[in-house]
N, C-alpha and C positions, 0 to 999 in steps of 0.2 A: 504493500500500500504506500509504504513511504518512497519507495524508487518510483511509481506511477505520479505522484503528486510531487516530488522532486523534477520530474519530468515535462508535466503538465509549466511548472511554476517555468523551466526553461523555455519551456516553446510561448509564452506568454507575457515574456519578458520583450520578446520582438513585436506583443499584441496590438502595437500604434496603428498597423497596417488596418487591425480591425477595428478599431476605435476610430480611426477618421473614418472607413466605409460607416460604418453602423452613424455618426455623427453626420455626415455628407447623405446617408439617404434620409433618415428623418428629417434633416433639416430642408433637405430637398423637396419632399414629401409636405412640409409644412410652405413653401414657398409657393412651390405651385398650387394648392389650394388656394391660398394668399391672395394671391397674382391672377387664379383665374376669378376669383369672389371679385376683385379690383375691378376687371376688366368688365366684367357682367354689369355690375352695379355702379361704374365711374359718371354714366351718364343720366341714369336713373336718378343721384341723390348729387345733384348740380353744387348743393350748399356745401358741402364736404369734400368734394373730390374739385371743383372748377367756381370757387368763391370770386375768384378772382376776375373774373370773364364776366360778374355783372357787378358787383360792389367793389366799396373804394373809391378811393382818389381817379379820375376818369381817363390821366395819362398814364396810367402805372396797370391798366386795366390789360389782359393779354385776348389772343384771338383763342376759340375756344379748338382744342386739338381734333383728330378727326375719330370717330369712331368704331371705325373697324378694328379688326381682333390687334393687329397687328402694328396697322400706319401710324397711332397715335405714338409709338414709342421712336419709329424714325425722324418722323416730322417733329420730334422733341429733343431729339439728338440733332437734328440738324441747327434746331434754334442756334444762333449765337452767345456766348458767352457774356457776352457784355451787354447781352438784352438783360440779365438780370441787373444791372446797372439802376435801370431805368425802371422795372418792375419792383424791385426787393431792396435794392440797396450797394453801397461799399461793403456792407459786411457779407450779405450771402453771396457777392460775385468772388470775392476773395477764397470765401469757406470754399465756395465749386470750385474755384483752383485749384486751392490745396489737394480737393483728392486727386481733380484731377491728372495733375502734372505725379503726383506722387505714384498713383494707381499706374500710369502709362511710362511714369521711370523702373518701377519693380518689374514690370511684364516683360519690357525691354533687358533692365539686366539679366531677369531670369535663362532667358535666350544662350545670353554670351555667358554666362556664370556656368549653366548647367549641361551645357557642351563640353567643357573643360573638366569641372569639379565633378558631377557624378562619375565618370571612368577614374578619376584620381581616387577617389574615392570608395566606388563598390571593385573595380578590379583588383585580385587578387589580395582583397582587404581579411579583418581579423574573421567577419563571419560565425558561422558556425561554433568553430573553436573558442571562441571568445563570448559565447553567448551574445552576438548579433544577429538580430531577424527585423524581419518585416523593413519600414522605415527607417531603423536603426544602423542600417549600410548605407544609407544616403546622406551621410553625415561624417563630418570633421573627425567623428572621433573612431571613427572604422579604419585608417591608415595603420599600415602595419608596424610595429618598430623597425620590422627590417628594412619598412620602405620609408624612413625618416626622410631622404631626400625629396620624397613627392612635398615636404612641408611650404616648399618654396613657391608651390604655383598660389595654395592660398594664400600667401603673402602680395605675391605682385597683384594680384588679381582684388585682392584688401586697396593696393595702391590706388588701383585702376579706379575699382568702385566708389571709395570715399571719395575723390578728387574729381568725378564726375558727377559726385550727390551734393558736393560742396560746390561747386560751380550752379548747381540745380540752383540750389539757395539763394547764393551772390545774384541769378538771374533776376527769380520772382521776386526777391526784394530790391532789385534796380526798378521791378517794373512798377512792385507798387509805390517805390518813394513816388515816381512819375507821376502815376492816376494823384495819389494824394495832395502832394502839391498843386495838380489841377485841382483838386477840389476846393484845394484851400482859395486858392486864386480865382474862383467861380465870383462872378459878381452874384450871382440867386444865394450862393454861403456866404459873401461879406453881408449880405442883407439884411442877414440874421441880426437881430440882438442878440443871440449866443454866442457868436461869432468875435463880435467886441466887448466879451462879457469875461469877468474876472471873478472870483471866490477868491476873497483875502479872510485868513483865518489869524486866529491869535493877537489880535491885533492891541494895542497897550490901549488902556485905560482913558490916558489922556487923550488919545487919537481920536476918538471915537467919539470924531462932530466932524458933520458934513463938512461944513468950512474948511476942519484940518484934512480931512482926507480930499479933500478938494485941490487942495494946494500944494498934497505931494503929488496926487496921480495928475493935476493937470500939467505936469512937468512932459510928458509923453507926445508922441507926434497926433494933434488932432486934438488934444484937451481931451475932460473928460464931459458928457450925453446926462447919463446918471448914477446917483449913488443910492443903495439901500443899505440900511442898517438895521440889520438884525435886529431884535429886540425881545425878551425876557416877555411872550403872550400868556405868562401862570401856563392860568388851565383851558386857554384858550381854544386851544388846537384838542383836547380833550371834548369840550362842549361840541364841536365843530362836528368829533366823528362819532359822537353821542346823537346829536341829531341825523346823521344819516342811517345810523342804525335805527334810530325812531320812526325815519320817514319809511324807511323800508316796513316795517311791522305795521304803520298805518297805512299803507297802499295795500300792503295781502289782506289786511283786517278790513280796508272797507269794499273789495274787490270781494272777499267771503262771502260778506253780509247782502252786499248788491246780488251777488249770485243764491243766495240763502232764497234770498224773498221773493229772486226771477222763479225759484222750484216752486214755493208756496204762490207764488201767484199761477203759476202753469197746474199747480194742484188743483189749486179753486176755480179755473174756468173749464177745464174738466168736467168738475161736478157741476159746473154751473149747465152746461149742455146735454146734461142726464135729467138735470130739472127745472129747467126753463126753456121760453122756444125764444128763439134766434132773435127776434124784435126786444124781448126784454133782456138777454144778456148784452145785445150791444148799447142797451141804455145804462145798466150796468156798468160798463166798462168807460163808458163815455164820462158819466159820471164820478168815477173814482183813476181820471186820467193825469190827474197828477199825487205821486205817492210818497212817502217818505218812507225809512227805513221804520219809523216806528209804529206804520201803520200792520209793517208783519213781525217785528222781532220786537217783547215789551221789555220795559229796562230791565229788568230783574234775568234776562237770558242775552244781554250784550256781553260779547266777550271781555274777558278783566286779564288784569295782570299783576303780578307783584313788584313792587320797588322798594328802595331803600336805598339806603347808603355803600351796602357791601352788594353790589351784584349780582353774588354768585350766589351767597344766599338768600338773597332777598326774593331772585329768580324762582327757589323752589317754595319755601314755604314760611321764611321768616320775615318777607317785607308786605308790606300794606299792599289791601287788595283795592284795585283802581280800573274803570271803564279803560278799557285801551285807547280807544278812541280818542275821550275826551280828553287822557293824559297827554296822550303823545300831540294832536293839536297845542296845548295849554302851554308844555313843557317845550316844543319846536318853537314856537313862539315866542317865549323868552328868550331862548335860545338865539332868533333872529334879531332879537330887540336889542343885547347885548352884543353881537359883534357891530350891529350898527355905532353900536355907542363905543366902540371899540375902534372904530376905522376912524370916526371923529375928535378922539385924544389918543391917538397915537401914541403922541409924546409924551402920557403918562409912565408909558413901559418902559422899563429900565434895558439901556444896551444892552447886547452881549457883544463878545469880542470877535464880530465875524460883521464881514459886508460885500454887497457886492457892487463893482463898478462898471459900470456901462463907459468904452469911451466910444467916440469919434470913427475911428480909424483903426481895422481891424489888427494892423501893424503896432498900432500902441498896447493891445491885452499880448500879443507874442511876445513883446521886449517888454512887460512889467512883470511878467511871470517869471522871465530870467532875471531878473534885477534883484541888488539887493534892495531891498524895498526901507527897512529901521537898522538904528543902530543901534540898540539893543539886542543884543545876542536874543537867539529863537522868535524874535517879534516878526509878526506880521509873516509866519511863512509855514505852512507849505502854502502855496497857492494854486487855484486851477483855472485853467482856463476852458472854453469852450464848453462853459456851465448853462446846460439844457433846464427851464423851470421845472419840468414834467420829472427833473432826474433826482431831483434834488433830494439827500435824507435829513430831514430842517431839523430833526433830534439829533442829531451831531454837529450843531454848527456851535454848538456853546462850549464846547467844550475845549478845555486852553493844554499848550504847548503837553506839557506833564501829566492832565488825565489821557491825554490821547497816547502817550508811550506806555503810561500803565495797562492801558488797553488791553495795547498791541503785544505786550508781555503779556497779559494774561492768555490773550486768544493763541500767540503763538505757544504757549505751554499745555494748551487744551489740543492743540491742534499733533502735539509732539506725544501726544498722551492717548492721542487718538489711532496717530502712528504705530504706536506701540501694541496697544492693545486690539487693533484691528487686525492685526498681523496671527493671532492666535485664529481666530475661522478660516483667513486665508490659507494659512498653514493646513489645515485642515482639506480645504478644497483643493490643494497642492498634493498631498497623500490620497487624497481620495481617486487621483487623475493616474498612482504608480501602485495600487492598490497590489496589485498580482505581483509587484515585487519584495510586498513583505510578508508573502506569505509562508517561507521557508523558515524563519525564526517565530514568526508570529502563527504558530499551528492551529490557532481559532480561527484563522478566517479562512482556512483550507476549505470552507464549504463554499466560498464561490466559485468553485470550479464545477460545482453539480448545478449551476446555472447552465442555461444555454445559452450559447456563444454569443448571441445577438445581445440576449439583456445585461451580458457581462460587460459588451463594447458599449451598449448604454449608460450603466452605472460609472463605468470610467474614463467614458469618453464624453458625453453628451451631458449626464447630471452635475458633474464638476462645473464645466462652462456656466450653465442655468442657475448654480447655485453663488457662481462668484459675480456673474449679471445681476443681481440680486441685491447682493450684497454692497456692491459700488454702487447702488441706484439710492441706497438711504445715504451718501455720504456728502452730495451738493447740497439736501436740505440744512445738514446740521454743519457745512461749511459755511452755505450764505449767512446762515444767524451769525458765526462766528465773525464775520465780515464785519459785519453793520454793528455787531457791537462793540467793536474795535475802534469804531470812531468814524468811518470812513465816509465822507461828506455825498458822493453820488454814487448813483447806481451803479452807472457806466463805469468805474473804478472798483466797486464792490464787484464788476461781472468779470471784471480784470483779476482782480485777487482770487476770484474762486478759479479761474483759469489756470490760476500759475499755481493754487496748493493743491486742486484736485488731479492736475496734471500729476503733484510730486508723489499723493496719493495712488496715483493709479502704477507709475512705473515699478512704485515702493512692494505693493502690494499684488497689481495684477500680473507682474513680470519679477522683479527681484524675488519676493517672500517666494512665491511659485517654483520659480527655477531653482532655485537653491533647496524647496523642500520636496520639489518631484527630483531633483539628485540625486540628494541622500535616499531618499525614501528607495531608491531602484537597486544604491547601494550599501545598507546601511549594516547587512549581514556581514558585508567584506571587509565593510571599513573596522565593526566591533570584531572580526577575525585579526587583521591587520592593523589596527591603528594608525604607525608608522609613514605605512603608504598609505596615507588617506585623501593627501594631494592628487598622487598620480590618479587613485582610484578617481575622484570626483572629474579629475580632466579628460578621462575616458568618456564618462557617462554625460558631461552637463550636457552634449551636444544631444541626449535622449531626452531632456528636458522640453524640447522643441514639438515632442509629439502631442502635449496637450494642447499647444498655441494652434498645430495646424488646425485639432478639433474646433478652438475655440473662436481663430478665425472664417472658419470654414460656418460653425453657426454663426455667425453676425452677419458674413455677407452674402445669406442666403436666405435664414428665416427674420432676422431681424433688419435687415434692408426691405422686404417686402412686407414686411410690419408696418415701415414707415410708410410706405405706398398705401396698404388697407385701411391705416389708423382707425381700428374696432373700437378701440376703447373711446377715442372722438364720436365717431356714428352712433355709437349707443349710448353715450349720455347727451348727445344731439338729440335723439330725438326720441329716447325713454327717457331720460333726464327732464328732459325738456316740458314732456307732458305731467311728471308727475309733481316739478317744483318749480316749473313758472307759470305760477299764480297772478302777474301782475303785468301791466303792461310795459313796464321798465325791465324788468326781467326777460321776455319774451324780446325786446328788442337787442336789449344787451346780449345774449347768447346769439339772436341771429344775425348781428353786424358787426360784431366782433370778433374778431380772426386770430386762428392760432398765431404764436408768434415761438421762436428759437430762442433759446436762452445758450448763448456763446460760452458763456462761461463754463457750460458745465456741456457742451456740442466738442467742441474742440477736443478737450486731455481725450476723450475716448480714441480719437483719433493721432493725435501725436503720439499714444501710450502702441498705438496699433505701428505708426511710424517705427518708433524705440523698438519694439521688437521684432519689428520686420530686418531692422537694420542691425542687431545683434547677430540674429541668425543668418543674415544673407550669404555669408561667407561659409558659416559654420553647417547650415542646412538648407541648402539653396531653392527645396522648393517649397519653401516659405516662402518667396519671392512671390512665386505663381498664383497661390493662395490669395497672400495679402491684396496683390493687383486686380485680379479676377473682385476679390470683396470689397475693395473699394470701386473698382466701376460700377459694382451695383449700387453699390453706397451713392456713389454721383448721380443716377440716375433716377433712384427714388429723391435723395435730398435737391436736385433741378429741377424734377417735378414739383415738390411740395412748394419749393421754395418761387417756381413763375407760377404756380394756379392756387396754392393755399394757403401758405403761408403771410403773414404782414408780419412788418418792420417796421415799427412808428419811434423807435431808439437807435436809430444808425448812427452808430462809434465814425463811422467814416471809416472803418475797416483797420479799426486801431490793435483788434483779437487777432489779426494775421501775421502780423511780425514775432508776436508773440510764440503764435504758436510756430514759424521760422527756427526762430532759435530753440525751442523745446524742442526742436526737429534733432540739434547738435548733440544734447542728452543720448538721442541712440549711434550719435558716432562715438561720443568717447565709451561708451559701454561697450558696442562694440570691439573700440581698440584696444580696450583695458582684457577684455574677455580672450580676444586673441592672441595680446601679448602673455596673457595668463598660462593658455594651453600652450602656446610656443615653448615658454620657459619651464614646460612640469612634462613635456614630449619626452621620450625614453627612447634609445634604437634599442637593438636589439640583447647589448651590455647592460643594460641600464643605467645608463649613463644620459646626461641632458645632449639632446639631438638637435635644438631648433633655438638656439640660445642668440643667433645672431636674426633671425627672424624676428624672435623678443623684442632683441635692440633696436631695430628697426619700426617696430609697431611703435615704441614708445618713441621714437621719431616722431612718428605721424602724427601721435597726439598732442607734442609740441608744435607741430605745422596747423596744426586744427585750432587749437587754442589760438594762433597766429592770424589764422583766415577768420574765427569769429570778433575777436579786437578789432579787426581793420574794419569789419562791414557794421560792427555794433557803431562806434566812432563814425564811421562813412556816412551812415543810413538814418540815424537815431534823432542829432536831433532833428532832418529834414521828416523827418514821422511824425512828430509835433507841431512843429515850429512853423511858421509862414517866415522865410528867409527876408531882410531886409531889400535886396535887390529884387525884389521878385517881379513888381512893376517895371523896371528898368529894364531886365533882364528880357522881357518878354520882348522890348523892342528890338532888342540887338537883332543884326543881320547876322546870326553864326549859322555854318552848315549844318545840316544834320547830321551830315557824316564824320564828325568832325568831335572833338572830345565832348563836348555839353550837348551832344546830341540828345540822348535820353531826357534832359533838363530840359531843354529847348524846346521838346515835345511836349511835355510835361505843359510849361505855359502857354504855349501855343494853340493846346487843345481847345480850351475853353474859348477860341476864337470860333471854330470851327462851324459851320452852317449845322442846323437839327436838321439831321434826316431822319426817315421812319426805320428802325431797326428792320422791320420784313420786307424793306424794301432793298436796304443797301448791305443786312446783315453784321452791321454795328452799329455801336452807342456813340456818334461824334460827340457830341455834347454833354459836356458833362455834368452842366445845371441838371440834370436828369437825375444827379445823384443824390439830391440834396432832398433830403422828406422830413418835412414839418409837420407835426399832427396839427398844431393851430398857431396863428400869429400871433408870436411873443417879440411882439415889436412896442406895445404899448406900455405905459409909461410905472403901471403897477406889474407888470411882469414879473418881477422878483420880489415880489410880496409873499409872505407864508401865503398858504391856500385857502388857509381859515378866513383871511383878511382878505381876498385876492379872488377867491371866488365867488360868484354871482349866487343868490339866494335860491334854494331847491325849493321849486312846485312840488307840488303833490300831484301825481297821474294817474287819474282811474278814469276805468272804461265805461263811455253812454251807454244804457239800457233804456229797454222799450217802454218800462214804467214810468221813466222822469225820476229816479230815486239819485241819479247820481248830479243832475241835475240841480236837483234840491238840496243834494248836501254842495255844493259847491256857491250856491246860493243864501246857504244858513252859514257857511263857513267865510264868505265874505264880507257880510253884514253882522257877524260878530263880535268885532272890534276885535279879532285877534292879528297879528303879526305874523301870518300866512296867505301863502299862495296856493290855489288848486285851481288845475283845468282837467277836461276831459276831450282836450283838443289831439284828436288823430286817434285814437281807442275806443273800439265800443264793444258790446257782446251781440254775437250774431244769433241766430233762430236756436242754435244747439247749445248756446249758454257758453260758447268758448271766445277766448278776447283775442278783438284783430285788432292792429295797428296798419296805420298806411303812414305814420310821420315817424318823426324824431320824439323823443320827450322837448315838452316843452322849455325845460330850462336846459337844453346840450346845445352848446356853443357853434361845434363845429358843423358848416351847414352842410349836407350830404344833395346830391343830386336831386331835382325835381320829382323825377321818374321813378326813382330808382327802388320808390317804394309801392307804387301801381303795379310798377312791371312783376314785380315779385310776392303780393302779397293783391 
């Protein structure tokens, strides 16, 4: 029994082969379901799959694709790239980049890599002998010792790769300093008041009067437009979303009751036609033609509610019980009363030490942001510029030089602590993917070998993947908290941060913890045999490390790309969601004119972490390459879809997350070159003796030349990513060639000259005012006022009924004397008692198309 299951444990040890099949057909198997659901129903459910092709902005709107099984996927490949410019934004034309050029650089290497490397590698390799099977001769670490000399084609072939992935780089980040400086230099982005807007924080005590800040910023080219100063609103901003939560419970509360009294009135004329004839019911009705609520619901059965001081308890059973109705009117109305009286003495509130400054001349917020601004050490800085109202997080602007460092110590030690102990599942999910190779010391788990072979490649090839997708997916919720409570002034910055630590999360976790404990775990019987050699052993084996990525890539860009394409879980709380909780006609509009949107910060690390270990293995197991490339084209294709028919962008960074993610790109070159220098230097011939020691030296060459090429481009690139250069006007005039050194530059300002053509006509974005998307104009003069103070006073919106009840409350609610607003303008209930809309609410700002609400409703 023990020789059979010794046996089984060898031939299982090469098991990768069935673990990507069994992994590749389910996932397959779930794709094409997917994909054919997608295609059937793409055209059926218009608001889900092609939002885009009647709502929105009317220039940003796309043509809709064609619906045959087939054409819509060519005719979508065909679109141009830089049509998303104009549809989506700087940021998702970038993101399609990124896969793109990545996805079509791996497929390409794969070609040239695995011409070369698999013969160096599976001919005349350890095999057999060495317990290598399936996948595991496809790999770096199947060279024989005696054939220590093959070590040199991975080496050059390392040279080749990195120095053509590093050029990749330098490329797409030439192209985009270009686009961006076009943007910056758009006259439609100087137009912005965000544009020439500034976030000065910390700023000293005495500063903090107009006049003084007046007088330093009007130093700058242009003067300064305007200034806001912050100010200490208590519990201002408290009240604010105290009443929107109110407004919301009296809208479903009186939209209940209107529908309550449409049933009991649809009751009583019922009965009324069982016993009356047709001449006295319509006298009847004629006569009781104007209604109120209280003509069918008596007070003593109006819905109530509990309040108090605490909330949470008052909400169940400890606070006073109160008409809903009446409160929430009584108490919204205060509520209105007070910020009125609040925008009128201002000047009561006391500063804080934050403001923002509007100038002139977009050229003067670039060169104040550089500048030192006080002389007093820490005063007055960090600063931001191109500070969006909508981005704003106004509970961090008070906060001075020293609580924002403690912060940032605290969040960075919860974040290290998160590290740490996140690494015990993964570890877990890492063993669970080399399962069969511990079962030689660990004799309890010898019974999964009386699985059949299929559920065995599931359990270790397929449930690992699902269970660490899983587990990365709780990790941006409790990053972003850590963000914002760190201090961190906007969004846009806050979507930066979670980029760059979920990014460190996922390499730490979905790749290092991984590899390191699917290692051991394949050799841990040899190493507790040998100790000793526990280096050589592990340089043997990391390159079997690779067999769970192929699984794990292999699901992603198969069922989880065509996830994105289905988006089930969108469709079904679209329109089961939809029916069973909006109750109101604010609700109902909100869910159907509101468009998913991409959160970058937490889109990206999945993708540079897929980068990182595409680019460890490339060398090492080259058809990783194939994999990765193949899954990211699907990846682009689903993510080009969503992103021209469904997706909106109403917060475009101007494509600030791609440089980012550029350089998090270099994290899997030096991992790679550390990991090759690693195996080079622990390589044995056939003496045991070091074989590949000048290879070593050489990797660790490269990492010097690496570290070289990302200095010069970080310094090159970095600040022209931020910054609106001082010559940039000047610069645009000059007669220089394009072919000529500032050619890129040149193009760069030049663009924004360029005539608007129709993208389906000429196949590009000339124009690059295209790129600029403002949800509303924040040119006006309160623009940077908190929201509480800044925004316009909320209607109440409920739907006309055929009684006159909603009528009448909007009538009694006017003539009340209370400090409230209600219409019943664009909502009403139809024959079946369900509420339609053909408008906007009547207090939403931004005005949306004529039509746009006929055509569809």
């Amino acid at each position: 029994m023990a020789n059979t299951t010794t046996s089984s444990a060898q031939k299982l040890q090469g098991s990768s082969l069935s673990q990507l099949l069994s992994t590749l057909v389910i996932a397959a198997i779930i794709a094409i379901i997917q994909i054919t659901i997608f295609v059937i129903i793409r055209k059926r459910f218009k608001r889900i799959y092609e939002p885009k092709t009647f709502l929105g902005d009317i220039k940003r709107r796309v043509k809709p694709l064609p619906s045959a099984f087939y054409s819509w996927l060519f005719t979508l490949l065909r679109m141009p790239q830089e049509d998303l410019i104009r549809t989506a934004g700087f940021d998702a034309y970038f993101f399609a980049r990124y896969l793109y050029v990545h996805g079509l650089f791996f497929l390409c290497s794969f070609v040239v890599l695995a011409v070369i490397l698999f013969p160096i590698y599976t001919i005349d390799g350890k095999g057999e002998s060495y317990d290598k099977h399936g996948l595991d001769i496809l790999t770096f670490g199947n060279i024989l010792p005696l054939h220590s000399s093959r070590y040199v084609a991975p080496l050059v072939l390392a040279y080749f790769f990195i120095g053509a992935f590093l050029y990749l780089l330098y490329t797409e980040m030439k192209g985009f300093v270009r686009k961006r400086q076009a943007l910056l230099s758009s006259p439609i982005y100087q137009s912005r008041a965000s544009a020439a807007t500034i976030l000065v924080t910390t700023i000293p005590e005495a500063y903090m009067y107009e006049d003084v800040l007046f007088r330093i910023f009007n130093q700058f080219p242009g003067g300064v437009r305007y200034i806001w100063i912050n100010r200490n609103l208590k519990d201002l901003p408290e009240k604010a979303e105290k009443r929107a939560k109110l407004m919301e419970i009296l809208e479903a509360t009186e939209c209940k009751l209107i529908k309550t009294a449409m049933k009991i009135e649809t009751k009583r004329r019922k009965k009324l036609h069982k016993e009356m004839s047709s001449e006295i019911i319509e006298e009847t009705i004629t006569n009781n033609e104007q209604h109120t609520i209280h003509n069918y619901i008596p007070e003593k059965k109006r819905p109530t509610m509990r309040t108090g001081s605490v909330p949470v308890f008052s909400s169940l059973c400890f606070g006073k019980k109160v008409d809903t109705i009446r409160y929430c009117k009584e108490t919204i109305s205060k509520i209105n009363t007070e910020i009125e009286m609040a925008k009128a003495t201002l000047h009561n509130y006391t500063p804080i030490n934050s403001a923002f400054i509007q100038f002139n001349k977009q050229i003067a917020a670039h060169m104040a942001v550089q500048s030192v601004l006080a002389s007093i050490p820490l005063a007055m800085t960090p600063c931001y510029n191109d500070v969006k109202p909508a981005n704003i997080v106004w509970s961090n602007l008070k906060l001075t030089y020293y609580q924002k460092k403690v912060r940032e110590l605290i969040m960075l030690s919860a974040t290290v602590t998160l590290i740490i102990f996140w690494a015990i599942p993964v570890a877990f999910v890492g063993i669970l993917s080399n399962l069969t190779y511990l079962t030689t010391k660990l004799t309890f788990l010898q019974f999964i070998y009386n699985l059949p072979s299929v559920l065995l490649g599931l359990i270790t090839g397929l449930l690992p993947t699902v269970l660490l997708a899983i587990l990365m997916a709780l990790l941006p919720i409790v990053l972003r908290l850590l963000a914002k409570i760190s201090g961190i002034p906007t969004t846009d910055a806050i979507d930066r941060y979670v980029q760059g630590s979920y990014f460190i999360f996922q390499v730490v976790h979905v790749f290092l913890v991984v590899t390191i404990s699917s290692s051991i775990s394949s050799v841990i019987v040899l190493i507790i045999q040998n100790p000793t050699s526990a280096g050589t052993i592990l340089a043997a084996n990391i390159p079997t490390a690779s067999n769970f990525f192929f699984s794990f890539l292999a699901l992603q860009g198969l069922s989880i790309a065509s996830g994105v394409l289905l988006q089930i879980v969108v469709l079904i709380s679209f329109y089961l969601l939809g029916k069973l909780f909006d109750n109101t006609p604010r609700k109902k509009w909100k869910r159907y004119f509101t468009l998913n949107s991409l959160n970058w910060g937490t889109v990206y690390p999945l993708f540079t972490n897929f980068v990182v270990i595409t680019l460890v293995y490339s060398i090492i197991a080259p058809l990783m390459l194939i994999i990765t490339g193949v899954a990211f084209g699907l990846f682009y294709i689903a993510y080009l879809y969503n992103m021209l028919y469904v997706s909106d962008f109403p917060n475009d960074t101007g494509g600030l997350t791609f440089p980012r993610a550029i350089y998090q790109s270099f994290t899997g070159v030096y991992l790679m070159e550390i990991m090759l220098a690693a195996l080079f230097f622990m390589a044995q011939d056939e003496s045991g003796l070091q074989s590949a020691i000048v290879q070593g030296v050489l990797m660790c060459v490269l990492i010097i030349i690496t570290l070289g090429v990302q200095f010069v481009m970080s310094s090159s690139f970095d600040p022209l990513t931020h910054y609106l250069p001082v010559d940039a006007e000047e610069f645009s005039q000059l007669k220089i060639s394009v072919s000529g050194k500032f050619a890129w530059a040149k193009m760069a300002i030049s663009a924004v000259s360029r005539p608007v053509r129709s993208a389906y006509r000429t196949g590009t974005i000339n124009n690059i005012d295209d790129a600029v998307i403002e949800p509303y104009d924040n040119t006006m003069e309160n623009a940077y006022m908190h929201p509480a103070l800044r925004d316009r006073q909320p209607i109440v919106w409920i739907p006309e009924d055929n009684l006159g009840i909603a009528s009448a409350e909007v009538q009694s609610t006017r003539t009340s004397g209370l400090n409230i607003a209600i219409s019943t303008e664009g909502a009403w209930f139809d024959q079946n008692m369900n509420i339609k809309i053909n408008g906007s609410p009547p207090d939403y700002i931004e005005m949306l198309e004529n039509n746009a609400f006929s055509r569809r409703f």
